[in-house]
ZADO-1210 file (C-alpha; in nm, 4 decimals, padded with zeros to 6 digits):
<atoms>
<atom x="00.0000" y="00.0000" z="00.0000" code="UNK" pos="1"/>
<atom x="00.1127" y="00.3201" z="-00.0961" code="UNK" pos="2"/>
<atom x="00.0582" y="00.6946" z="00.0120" code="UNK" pos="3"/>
<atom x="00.0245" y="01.0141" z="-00.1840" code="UNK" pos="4"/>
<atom x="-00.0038" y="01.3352" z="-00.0262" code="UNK" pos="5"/>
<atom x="-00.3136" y="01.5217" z="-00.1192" code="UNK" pos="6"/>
<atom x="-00.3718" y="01.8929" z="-00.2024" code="UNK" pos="7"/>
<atom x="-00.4784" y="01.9564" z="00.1307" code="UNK" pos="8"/>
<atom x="-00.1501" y="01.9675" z="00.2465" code="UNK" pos="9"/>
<atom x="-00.0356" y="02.3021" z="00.3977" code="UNK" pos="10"/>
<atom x="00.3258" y="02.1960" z="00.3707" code="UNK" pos="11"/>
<atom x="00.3535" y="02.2222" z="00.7683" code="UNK" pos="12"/>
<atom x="00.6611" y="01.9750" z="00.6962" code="UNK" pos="13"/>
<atom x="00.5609" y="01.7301" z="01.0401" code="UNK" pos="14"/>
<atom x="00.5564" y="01.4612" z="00.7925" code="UNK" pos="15"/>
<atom x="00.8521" y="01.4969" z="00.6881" code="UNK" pos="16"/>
<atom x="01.0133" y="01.5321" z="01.0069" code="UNK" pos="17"/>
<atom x="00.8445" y="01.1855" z="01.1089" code="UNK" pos="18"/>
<atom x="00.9721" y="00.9926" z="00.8096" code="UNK" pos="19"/>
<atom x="01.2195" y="00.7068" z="00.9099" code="UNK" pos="20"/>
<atom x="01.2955" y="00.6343" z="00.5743" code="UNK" pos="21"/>
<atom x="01.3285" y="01.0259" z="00.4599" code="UNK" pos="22"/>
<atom x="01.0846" y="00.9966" z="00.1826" code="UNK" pos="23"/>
<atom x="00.8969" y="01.2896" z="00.1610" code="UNK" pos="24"/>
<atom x="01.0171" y="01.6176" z="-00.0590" code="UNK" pos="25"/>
<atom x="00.9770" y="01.9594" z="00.0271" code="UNK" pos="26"/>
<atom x="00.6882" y="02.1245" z="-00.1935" code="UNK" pos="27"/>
<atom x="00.3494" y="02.2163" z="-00.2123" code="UNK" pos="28"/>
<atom x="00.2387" y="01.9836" z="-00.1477" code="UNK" pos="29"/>
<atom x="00.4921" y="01.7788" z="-00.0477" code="UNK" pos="30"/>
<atom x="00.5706" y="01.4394" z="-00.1941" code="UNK" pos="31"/>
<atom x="00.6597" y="01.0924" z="-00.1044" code="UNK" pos="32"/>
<atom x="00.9792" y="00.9437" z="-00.2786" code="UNK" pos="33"/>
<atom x="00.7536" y="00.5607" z="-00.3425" code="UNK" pos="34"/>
<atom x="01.1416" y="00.4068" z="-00.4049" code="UNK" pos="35"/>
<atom x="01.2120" y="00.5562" z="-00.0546" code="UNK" pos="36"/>
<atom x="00.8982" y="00.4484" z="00.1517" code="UNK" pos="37"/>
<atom x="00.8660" y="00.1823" z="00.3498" code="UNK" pos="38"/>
<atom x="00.4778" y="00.2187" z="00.3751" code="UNK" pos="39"/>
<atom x="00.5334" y="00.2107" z="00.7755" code="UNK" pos="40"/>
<atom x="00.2270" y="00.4727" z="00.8026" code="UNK" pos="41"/>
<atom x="00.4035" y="00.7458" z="00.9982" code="UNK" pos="42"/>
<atom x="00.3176" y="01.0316" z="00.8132" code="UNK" pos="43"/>
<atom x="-00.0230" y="00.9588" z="00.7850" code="UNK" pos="44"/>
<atom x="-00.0431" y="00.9116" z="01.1386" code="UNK" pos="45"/>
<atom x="00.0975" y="01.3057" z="01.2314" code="UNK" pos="46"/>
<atom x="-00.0486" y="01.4123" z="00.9132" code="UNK" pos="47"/>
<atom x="-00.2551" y="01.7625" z="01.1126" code="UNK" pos="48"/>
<atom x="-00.4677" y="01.8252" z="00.8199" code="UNK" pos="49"/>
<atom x="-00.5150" y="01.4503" z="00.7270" code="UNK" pos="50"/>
<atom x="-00.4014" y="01.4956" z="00.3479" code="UNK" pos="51"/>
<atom x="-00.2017" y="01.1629" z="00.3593" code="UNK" pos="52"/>
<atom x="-00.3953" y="00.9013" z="00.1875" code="UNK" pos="53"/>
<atom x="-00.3733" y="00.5569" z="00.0286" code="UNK" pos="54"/>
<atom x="-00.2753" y="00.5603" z="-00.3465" code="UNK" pos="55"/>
</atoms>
């Protein structure tokens, strides 16, 4: 299972900072590197505006 980061993201960056695996890229809105995740859920979990979702 994948995640994509939705355009309700408000770039707040607390995904980012979560990521074990450093997948997700600065942007608006930000991105997740899929060769980088591990699909482990974190950033969906801290996600304050809930824009993380399953691809």
């Amino acid at each position: 299972m994948a995640y994509l980061i939705t355009d309700e993201c408000v770039a707040c960056g607390t995904c980012a900072e979560e990521c074990p695996a450093d997948a997700i890229e600065e942007g608006e809105p930000y991105t997740i590197n899929d060769e980088k995740c591990t699909e482990c859920g974190s950033c969906v979990e801290v996600c304050p505006v809930e824009a993380i979702t399953e691809k």
